[in-house]
Phi, psi and omega in degrees: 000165163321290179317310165295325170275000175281305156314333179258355159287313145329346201243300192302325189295337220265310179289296158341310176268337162322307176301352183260012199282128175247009184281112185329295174309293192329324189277316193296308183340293185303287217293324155301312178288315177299322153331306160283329152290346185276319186295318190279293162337330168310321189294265193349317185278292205298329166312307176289335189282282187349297188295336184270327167294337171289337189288305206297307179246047149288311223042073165244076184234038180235041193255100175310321187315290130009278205276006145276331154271013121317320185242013153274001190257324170302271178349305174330294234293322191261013178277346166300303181307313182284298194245007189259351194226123191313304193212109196287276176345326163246024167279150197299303182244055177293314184319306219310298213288318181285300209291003133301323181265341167292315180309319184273355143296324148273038162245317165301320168271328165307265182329312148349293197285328191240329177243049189283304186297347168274301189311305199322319184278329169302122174244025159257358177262314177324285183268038147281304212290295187313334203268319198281331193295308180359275178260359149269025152255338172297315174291306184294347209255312173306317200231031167315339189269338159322328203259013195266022159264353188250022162070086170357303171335286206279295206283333183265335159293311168300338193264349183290346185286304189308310195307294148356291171306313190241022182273124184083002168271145171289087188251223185273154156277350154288318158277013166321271186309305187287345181257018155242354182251337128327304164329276193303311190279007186249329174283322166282349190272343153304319240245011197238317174266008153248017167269343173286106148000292208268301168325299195290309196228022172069185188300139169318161134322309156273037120319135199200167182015254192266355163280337147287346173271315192282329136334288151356270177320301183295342187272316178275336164316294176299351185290284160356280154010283194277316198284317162326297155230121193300173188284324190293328173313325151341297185307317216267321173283320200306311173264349165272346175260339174269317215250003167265161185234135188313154188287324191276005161247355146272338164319319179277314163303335189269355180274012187182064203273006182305348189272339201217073173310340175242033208128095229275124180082012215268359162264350217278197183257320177281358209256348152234013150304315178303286174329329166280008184246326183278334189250017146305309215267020171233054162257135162336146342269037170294339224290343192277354191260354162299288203323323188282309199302306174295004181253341179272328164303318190305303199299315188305306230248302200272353170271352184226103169290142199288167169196169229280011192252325173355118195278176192289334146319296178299317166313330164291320157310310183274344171289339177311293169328303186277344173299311202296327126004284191259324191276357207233046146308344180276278189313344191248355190283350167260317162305305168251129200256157191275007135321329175280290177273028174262293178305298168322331175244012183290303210276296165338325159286309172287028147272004172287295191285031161225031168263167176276152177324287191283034202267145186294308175306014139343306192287325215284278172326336161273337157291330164319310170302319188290332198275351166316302181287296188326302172291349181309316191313339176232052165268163175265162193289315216277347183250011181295306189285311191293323180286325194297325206282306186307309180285003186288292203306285179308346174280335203282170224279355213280326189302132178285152213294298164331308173302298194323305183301329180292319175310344180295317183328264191309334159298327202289328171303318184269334175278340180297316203285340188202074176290306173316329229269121148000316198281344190283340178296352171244358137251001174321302194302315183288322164304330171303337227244314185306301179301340189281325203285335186279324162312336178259017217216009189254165185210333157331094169290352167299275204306321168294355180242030145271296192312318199279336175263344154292335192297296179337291178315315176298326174301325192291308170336294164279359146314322200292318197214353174249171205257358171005082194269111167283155191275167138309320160292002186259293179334298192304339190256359162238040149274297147324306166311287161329312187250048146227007123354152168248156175311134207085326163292058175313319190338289190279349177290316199266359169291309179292297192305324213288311175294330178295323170289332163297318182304306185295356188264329184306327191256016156339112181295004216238329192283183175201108005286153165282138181250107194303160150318098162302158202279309187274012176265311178328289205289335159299296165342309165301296168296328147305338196290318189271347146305315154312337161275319174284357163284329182294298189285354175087024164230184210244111192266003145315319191268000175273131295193145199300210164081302157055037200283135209290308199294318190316285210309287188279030168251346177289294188275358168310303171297331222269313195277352133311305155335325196278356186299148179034020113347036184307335189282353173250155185325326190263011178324317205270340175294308190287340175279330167271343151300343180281317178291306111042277177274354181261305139030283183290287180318332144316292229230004191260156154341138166265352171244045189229023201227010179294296156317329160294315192309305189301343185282015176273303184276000163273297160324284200316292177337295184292316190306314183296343190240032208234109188296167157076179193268157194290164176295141164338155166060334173310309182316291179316347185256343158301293205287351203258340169309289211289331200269326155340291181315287196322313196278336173261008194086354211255047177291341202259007189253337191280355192300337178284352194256338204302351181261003161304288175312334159297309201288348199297281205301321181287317199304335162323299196279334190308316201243087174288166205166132193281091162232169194309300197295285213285336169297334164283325157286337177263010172237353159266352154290326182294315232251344157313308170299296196292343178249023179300151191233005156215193202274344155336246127008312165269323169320312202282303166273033164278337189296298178294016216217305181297322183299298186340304180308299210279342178307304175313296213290312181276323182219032167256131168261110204274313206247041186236147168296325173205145204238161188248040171273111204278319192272179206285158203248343176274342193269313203291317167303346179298286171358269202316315181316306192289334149327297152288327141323296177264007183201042193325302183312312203299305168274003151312285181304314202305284200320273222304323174327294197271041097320258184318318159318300200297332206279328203281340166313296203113326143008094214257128154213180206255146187310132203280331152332311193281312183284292185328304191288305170310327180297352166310296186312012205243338191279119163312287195302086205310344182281340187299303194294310214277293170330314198288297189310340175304275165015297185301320191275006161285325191247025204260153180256182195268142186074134258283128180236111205279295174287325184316302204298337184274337169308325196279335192254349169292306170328305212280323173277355183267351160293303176274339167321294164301323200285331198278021187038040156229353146001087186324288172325321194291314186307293198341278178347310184257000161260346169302315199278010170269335159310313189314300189309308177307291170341290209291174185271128171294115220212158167284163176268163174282086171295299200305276177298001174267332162321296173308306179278010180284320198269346181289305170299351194249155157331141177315326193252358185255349166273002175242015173295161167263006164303344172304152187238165170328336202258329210078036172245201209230090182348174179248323161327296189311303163255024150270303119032302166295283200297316176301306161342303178300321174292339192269330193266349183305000000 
């Protein structure tokens, strides 16, 4: 009647959501309720079993009604069974309750069977039969030790018959998912009796009473079982029912295989129930009777070599083989060596450059790939070239579209696992150029944000050591790319930043030789950087108009992207941090005579950046010191004079909460480079304002021979100041120190001799041009004739000095080795050659930065200026 089924839909929704529960108390909870509910659903159900044998034998079995309150009322009972009950096996009448659920499980395949042409049009007995194999594969995996009154044996046969029955039948595409969805629940009820324990290897230690008879049994019931049927028949049933695949959906995959890179079905839920069923039957101690079986498949397979006419059977056969392959790698990985199974799939590569588009051996070399990928982790190094040669192969444009995408997989698993490895320098440029050339011909974004993260990697990769030049048509082709995302589709905008920072990391200034910034890597570069600000501000660079001339474009988007600095509030916030990353990149590795486009976004940055509360956005500090370190490096220092008092001002807001953090060691080393290049008494008046509190901070309260000092800012960038102070402007700094002497002495005032201080502070210094500065300094202010502590500072300097200049210094090693960690860490950026250059040159004398001592880079040997220092000293 209604009125029942409406109580029992109710009963069913209630216990359901109950059962989804993960909590313990939830759980203790259900368990209560089931205890009070199971007996009476119980009735209830055997009352409907009752009612279904009269139907049965009426033959009246086409009452729809009927197999919907059938199959919320089955549903109750055994979501009760499954989660409502602790230990089925020790409820008074749990066998009972199973061997009852078995019966109404073989009363269903029975009628299946003898009424298939009627029951078919019911489609509430269709999703009763799918619902009950469900949870009594759900019920066996919960409640195993339950079953051994309905005999393991009869029950694991059963599902193997259905397997049997229904493997290779031909339905509707409509009925597809319900004969897949039987299928999957008779491959979990394997794969649920060889994962028990107890079933494989008999009772537990913690077994007891009746839980130790029911081991018992059930350990020998499955004995039985296995002597019926072997694993390899298992193996066998196993893979004709998940893993063959009907001929029109690979025909359909192959007219389009960007959806299912590795393969047609290789996501679906049977296709890994069967896996999860083939690599059930090789757990201990079954695993050596897989192991034979897949070494006799092999022996078969390697006697009929594939070939690209192969009818769609043998292809399937072997496809089969190699999924087995991939899932039962653990077990096979002591056995088989991959020299061995290299010979075996070699002949399987070689069928690419002779399949037809639409050739079924298609699959065969995509399947390949997953067993590639599965094994990277145990290639041997000396077996390394040859597969790289082979994904070499399947990438390059010669390859039909289907191989090419599986090769991305398995390469990105081997550049992790063997990153080092020698063998990628002679194919790396061509996997870039393959992967560049595959990109264009993909329409996805997953596949286009695989190619674009493979590309990335190899490029970084091949920064450490290799010359990697992009074409123009490659620029031109991720450009295209970049604007054709729709707006809000960052995936591939941040994959496309990602490959632009590896290309510009190729024109490092620090390498040697250098691989200059190309003019179309400039000009791509740009325009995304200034699309990314400008998306960033909330406008639509989708819609901008052709041409992307790189200076028109950022000088056009100049305002909108300074502005956009500390925007923190939109949405593309992280597009604008990685175009910030980007531009500072370009600003590393470009030309001072490629830098005529950059320059108008400078004074647009200051403005906005100045007027902006709160700390500037990431990377600003940094693109601010490499603009100034740029002017400098080009002569042109005397063009920043209109900007110092933005930049001071950038720089005090900074400095006001002194504290060692990365933006005040960036401010206080774009103060240095202010100081040293002021180009009048103005201008140094001006960063002297910023300049003077610091000192007096310093001179009171930094303890040079104290474990810790209450001096807040970082004390080596600061000491950079004081160098660059004296260095470039001596006189200047001389009076200021000797000033402020006597002020502190007309005070009252107790501070430490500044001679003294300056000199112990060397041992706080890395760099030798840092040390050799600061000590110059000390003996500009050192008084005349022998000061006993000034000397002894001074000659610990010197020897720790000469030490740092021979690279065999501890500090000095530390030193470089921290920063090649760093470099490895941090996101790959070029290193600051250009402003580290600079700011090297700030500390030394007027006559020694127009020396011919300069290197490639504009820095100074550090010999060179132990050299220098020493000199001086000798003329003191």
């Amino acid at each position: 009647s209604e009125s029942a089924l409406a109580v029992v839909l109710v009963l069913h929704q209630v216990l359901k959501e109950q059962s989804t529960k993960r909590l313990m108390s939830s759980r203790r909870e259900f368990h209560h309720v089931g205890k009070e509910l199971i007996e009476a659903v119980g009735a209830v159900w055997a009352l409907k079993m009752e009612h279904l044998k009269q139907l049965q034998h009426q033959g009246s079995m086409v009452d729809d009604r009927f197999w919907r309150l059938s199959r919320h009322l089955d549903g109750s009972f055994l979501l009760l069974l499954v989660h409502g009950v602790p230990h089925v096996h020790e409820h008074p009448t749990g066998p009972q309750m199973i061997q009852m659920v078995k019966d109404q499980v073989e009363t269903l395949l029975v009628l299946l069977q003898t009424h298939s042409q009627q029951l078919i049009q019911c489609p509430f007995f269709l999703k009763n039969l799918k619902s009950v194999l469900k949870w009594w594969a759900l019920l066996f995996h919960a409640h195993p030790l339950a079953f051994a009154a309905a005999n393991v044996n009869a029950v694991l046969h059963c599902s193997v018959e259905v397997l049997r029955t229904l493997t290779g039948l031909n339905v509707s595409p409509e009925m597809r998912p319900w004969l897949e969805g039987l299928l999957r629940s008779q491959l979990l009820m394997l794969s649920h009796s060889f994962n028990t324990v107890t079933f494989r290897k008999g009772p537990q230690p913690n077994h007891q009473g009746a839980a130790l008879e029911a081991a018992r049994l059930c350990h020998s019931q499955f004995g039985d079982f296995l002597r019926a049927h072997s694993v390899a028949d298992l193996c066998e049933l196993a893979c004709r029912a998940a893993l063959r695949l009907p001929q029109e959906e690979v025909q359909t995959w192959l007219s389009e295989p960007e959806d299912q890179l590795l393969g047609p079905q290789c996501q679906t839920e049977l296709h890994q129930a069967g896996e999860a069923c083939i690599k059930a039957l090789g757990q201990a101690p079954l695993d050596q009777a897989l192991v034979e079986h897949i070494a006799k498949r092999m022996q078969e397979e390697t006697a009929s070599a594939p070939s690209p006419n192969d009818s769609f059977d043998v292809v399937m056969r072997k496809d089969m083989l190699l999924s087995l392959l991939a899932f039962c790698h653990s077990q096979l990985t002591p056995h088989l060596q991959f020299q061995v199974m290299l010979a075996f799939i070699l002949p399987i590569a070689h069928l690419v450059p002779h399949l037809q588009p639409q050739a079924p051996a298609m699959l065969l070399p995509v399947r390949l790939c997953s067993v590639l990928r599965t094994w990277a982790a145990d290639i041997p190094s000396d077996a390394l070239m040859p597969v790289l040669q082979l994904l070499q192969a399947f990438l390059s444009a010669e390859s039909p579209k289907a191989v090419r995408l599986a090769a991305l997989s398995p390469l990105r698993v081997m550049l992790e696992r063997f990153s080092d490895h020698e063998a990628w320098t002679q194919v790396q440029g061509q996997l870039i150029d393959s992967s560049l050339a595959l990109l264009s011909m993909v329409t996805s974004p997953e596949v286009q944000w695989r190619c674009l993260n493979l590309v990335n990697l190899f490029l970084v990769e091949e920064a450490e050591s290799g010359r990697y030049q992009v074409t123009e048509r490659t620029m031109q082709q991720l450009l295209e790319l970049w604007r054709r995302p729709e707006e809000g589709e960052f995936l591939i905008r941040h994959a496309l930043l990602d490959v632009l920072r590896a290309l510009v990391l190729m024109s490092c200034r620090s390498r040697s030789p250098r691989l200059a910034l190309s003019p179309p890597l400039l000009s791509c570069c740009l325009t995304v950087i200034s699309d990314c600000y400008a998306v960033h501000r909330g406008g639509n660079s989708s819609g901008s108009k052709g041409g992307y001339e790189a200076g028109a474009a950022l000088q056009a988007d100049a305002e909108a992207a300074a502005g956009a600095l500390g925007d923190h509030g939109s949405a593309s916030g992280s597009l604008f941090d990685s175009g910030s990353v980007l531009f500072l990149g370009v600003l590393r590795t470009v030309d001072i005579q490629q830098a005529v486009p950059l320059m108008p976004f400078f004074p647009q940055l200051l403005q906005q950046q100045a007027s902006l509360p709160g700390p500037p956005a990431e990377w600003t500090m940094d693109i601010l010191l490499e603009y100034c370190a740029l002017h400098c490096s080009g002569g042109a220092s005397g063009h920043l004079l209109q900007f110092y008092p933005a930049l001071l001002k950038i720089c005090q807001s900074q400095l006001s909460e002194a504290k060692a953090s990365r933006s005040t060691e960036m401010s206080l080393q774009l103060l240095q480079l202010l100081l040293a290049h002021a180009p009048n008494v103005e201008a140094l008046q001006q960063t002297k304002e910023v300049i003077v509190p610091l000192f007096q901070s310093w001179v009171t309260t930094f303890d040079p021979w104290a474990t810790k000092s209450n001096f807040a800012l970082p004390i080596t960038t600061f000491l950079g100041l004081l160098g660059a102070w004296h260095a470039c402007h001596p006189n200047d700094f001389t009076e200021h120190c000797l000033r402020f002497t006597e002020q502190a002495a007309s005070c009252g005032l107790q501070v430490p001799k500044l001679s003294v201080l300056l000199a112990a502070c060397c041992k706080q210094a890395r760099s030798v041009a840092l040390r050799s500065s600061v000590m110059s300094a000390a003996l500009a202010l050192a008084p005349n004739g022998v000061e006993e502590a000034f000397w002894r500072e001074i000659m610990n300097g010197c020897n720790e000095l000469i030490l740092a200049a021979n690279k065999r210094g501890i500090s000095s090693a530390l030193a470089k080795t921290l920063q090649s960690l760093k470099s490895s860490l941090s996101a790959k950026l070029p290193a600051p050659a250009r402003s580290a250059a600079e700011l090297q040159l700030c500390l030394l004398p007027k006559e020694m930065r127009q020396s011919s001592a300069l290197q490639e880079d504009g820095s100074i040997e550090d010999a060179t200026i132990a050299r220098w220092l020493f000199s001086r000293m000798a003329v003191w």
